[in-house]
C-alpha positions in Angstrom: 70.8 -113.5 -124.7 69.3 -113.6 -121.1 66.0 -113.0 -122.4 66.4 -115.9 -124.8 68.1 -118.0 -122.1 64.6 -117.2 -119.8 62.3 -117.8 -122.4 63.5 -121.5 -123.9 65.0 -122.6 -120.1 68.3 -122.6 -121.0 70.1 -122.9 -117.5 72.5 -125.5 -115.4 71.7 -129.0 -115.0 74.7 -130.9 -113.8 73.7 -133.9 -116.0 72.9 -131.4 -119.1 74.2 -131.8 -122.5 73.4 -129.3 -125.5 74.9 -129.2 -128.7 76.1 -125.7 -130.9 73.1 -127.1 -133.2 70.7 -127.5 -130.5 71.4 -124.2 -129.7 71.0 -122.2 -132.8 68.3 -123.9 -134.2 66.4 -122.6 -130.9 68.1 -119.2 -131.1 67.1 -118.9 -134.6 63.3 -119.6 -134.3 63.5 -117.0 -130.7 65.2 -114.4 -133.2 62.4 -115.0 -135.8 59.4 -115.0 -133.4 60.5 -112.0 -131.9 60.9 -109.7 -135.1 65.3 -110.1 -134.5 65.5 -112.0 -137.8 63.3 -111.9 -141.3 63.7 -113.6 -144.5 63.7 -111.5 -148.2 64.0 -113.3 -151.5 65.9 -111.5 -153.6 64.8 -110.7 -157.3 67.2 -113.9 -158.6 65.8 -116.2 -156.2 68.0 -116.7 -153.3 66.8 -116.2 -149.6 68.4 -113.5 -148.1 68.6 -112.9 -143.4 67.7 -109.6 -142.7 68.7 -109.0 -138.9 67.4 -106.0 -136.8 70.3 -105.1 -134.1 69.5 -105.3 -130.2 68.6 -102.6 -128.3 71.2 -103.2 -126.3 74.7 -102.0 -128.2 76.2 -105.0 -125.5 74.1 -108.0 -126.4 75.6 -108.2 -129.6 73.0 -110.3 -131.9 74.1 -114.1 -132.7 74.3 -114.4 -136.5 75.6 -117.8 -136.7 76.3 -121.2 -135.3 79.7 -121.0 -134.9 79.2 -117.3 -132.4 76.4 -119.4 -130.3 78.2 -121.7 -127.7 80.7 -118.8 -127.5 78.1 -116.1 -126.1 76.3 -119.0 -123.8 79.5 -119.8 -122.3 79.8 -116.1 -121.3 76.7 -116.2 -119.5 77.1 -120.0 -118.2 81.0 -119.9 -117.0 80.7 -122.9 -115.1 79.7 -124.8 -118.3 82.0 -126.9 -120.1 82.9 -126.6 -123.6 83.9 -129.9 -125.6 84.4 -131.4 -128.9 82.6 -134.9 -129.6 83.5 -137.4 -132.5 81.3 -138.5 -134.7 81.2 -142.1 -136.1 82.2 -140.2 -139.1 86.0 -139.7 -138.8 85.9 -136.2 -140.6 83.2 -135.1 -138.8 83.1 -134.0 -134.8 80.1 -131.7 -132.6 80.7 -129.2 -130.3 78.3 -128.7 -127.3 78.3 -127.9 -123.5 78.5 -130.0 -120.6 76.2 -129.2 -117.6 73.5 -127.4 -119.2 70.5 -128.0 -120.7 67.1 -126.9 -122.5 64.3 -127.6 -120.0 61.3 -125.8 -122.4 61.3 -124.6 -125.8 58.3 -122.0 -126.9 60.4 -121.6 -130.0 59.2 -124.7 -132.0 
């Protein structure tokens, strides 16, 4: 995660706001482009993740959205974790205060 952190820019910014989704969907392409995760279609049709573990047994690999602001908190303790409605009443968005993604070579 600091590697990924270093490479899209991921770091404080008192003014910073990034969202759980802004977050995977970066992670995601980083995991991709650097052999972490491939995609297999099965033989009825569906897309299967295939995941290659970290070398590292502590830097645990981030298999979905919901494990993402978790592990960047960990890193990022003076980051705020918070819950934003949506003009949808069902619907709400998690993210972090105080950081923010200054460069993405993951698009």
């Amino acid at each position: 995660m600091f590697q990924f952190c270093k490479d899209t820019g991921l770091a404080y910014n008192h003014n910073g706001i990034v969202t759980a989704f802004d977050i995977w969907q970066r992670l995601e392409n980083w995991y991709i482009d650097n052999g972490t995760l491939s995609f297999e279609e099965s033989s009825n049709g569906k897309v299967k993740a295939i995941w290659q573990e970290q070398s590292k047994p502590s830097d645990k690999t981030v298999k979905a959205i919901n494990q993402a602001l978790p592990r960047i908190k960990a890193l990022f303790p003076k980051a705020k974790l918070t819950t934003v409605p949506t003009h949808q009443v069902s619907e709400s968005y998690k993210h972090c205060k105080e950081l923010a993604l200054t460069m993405c070579q993951c698009q």
